[in-house]
C-alpha positions in Angstrom: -5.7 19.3 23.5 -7.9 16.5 24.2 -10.8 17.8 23.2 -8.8 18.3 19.8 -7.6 14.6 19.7 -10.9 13.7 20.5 -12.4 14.7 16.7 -9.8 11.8 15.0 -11.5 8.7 14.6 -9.3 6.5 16.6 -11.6 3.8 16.9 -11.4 3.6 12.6 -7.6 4.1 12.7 -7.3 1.5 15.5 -9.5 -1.1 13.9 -7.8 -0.3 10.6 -4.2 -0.6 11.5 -4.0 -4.3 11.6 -5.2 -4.7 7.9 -2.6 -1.6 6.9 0.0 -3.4 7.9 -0.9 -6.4 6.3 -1.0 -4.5 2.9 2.2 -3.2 3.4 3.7 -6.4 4.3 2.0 -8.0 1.1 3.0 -5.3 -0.9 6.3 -5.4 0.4 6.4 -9.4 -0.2 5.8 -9.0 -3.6 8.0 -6.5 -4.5 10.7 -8.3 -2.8 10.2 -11.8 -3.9 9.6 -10.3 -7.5 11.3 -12.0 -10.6 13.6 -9.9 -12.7 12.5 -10.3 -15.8 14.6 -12.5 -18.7 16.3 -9.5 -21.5 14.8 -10.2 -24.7 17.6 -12.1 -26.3 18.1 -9.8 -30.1 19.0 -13.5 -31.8 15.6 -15.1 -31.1 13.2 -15.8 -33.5 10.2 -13.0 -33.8 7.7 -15.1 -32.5 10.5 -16.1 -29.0 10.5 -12.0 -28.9 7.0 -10.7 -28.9 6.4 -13.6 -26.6 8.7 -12.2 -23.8 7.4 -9.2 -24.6 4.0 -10.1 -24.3 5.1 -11.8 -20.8 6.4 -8.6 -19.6 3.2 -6.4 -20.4 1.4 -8.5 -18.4 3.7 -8.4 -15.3 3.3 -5.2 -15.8 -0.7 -4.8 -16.4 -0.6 -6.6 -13.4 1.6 -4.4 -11.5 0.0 -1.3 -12.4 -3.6 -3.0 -11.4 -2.4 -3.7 -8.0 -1.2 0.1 -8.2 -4.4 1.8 -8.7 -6.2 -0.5 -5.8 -3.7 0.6 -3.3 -3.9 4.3 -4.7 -7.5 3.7 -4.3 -7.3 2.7 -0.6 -5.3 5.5 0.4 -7.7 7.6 -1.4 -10.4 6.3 1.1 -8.1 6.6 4.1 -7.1 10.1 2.8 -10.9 11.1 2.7 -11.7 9.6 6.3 -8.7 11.9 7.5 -10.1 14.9 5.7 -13.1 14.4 7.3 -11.5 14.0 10.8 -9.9 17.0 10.3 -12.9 19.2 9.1 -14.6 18.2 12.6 -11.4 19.4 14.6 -11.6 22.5 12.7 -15.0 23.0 13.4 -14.3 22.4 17.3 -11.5 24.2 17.6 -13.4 27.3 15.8 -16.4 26.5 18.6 -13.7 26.2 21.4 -12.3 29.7 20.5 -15.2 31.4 20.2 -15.9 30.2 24.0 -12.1 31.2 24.8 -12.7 34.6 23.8 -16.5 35.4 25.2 -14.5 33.9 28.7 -12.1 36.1 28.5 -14.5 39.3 27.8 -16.7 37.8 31.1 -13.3 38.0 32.8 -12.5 41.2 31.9 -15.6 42.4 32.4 -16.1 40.9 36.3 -12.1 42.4 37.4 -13.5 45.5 35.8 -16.6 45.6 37.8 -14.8 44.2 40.6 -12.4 47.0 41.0 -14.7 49.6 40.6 -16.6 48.8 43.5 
């Protein structure tokens, strides 16, 4: 089990924890201190309208921007992961194939041993 836990890169998930959180908390922030957007009011002039409209595409230009830049970072954290998880694999596969030849040696000395 340790040798398993020891293929995660802690050190890059420990280091990278503080500014996580601080993501999330700014994320958070702004979602809950955002405005709710004024209805377009039917009566107004044109002009009054697409101008609230215009307003409104870009709060939400700027929503979807700050969208793909988190997507983005969990992409990267997602890809550090993988490759975590690729070099367990690879251990665990090594650690196994040990295992097993151990366990033929075993078998193979109680054999001899109780033959003698």
């Amino acid at each position: 089990m340790a040798i398993v836990a020891a293929g995660i890169p802690w050190k890059q998930l420990i280091l990278l924890a503080p500014d996580i959180a601080k993501g999330a908390k700014a994320i958070w922030g702004q979602w809950k201190s955002k405005p709710v957007p004024e209805p377009i009011d039917a009566n107004k002039s044109p002009g009054d309208q697409l101008a609230a409209i215009s307003k409104r595409l870009l709060a939400l230009e700027a929503n979807e921007a700050n969208q793909s830049r988190l997507v983005s970072e969990m992409a990267d954290q997602v890809q550090v992961i993988a490759v975590g998880l690729r070099e367990t694999a690879a251990r665990q596969t090594v650690i196994i194939w040990v295992a097993g030849a151990a366990l033929l040696l075993a078998i193979t000395g109680l054999v001899v041993a109780l033959l003698r």
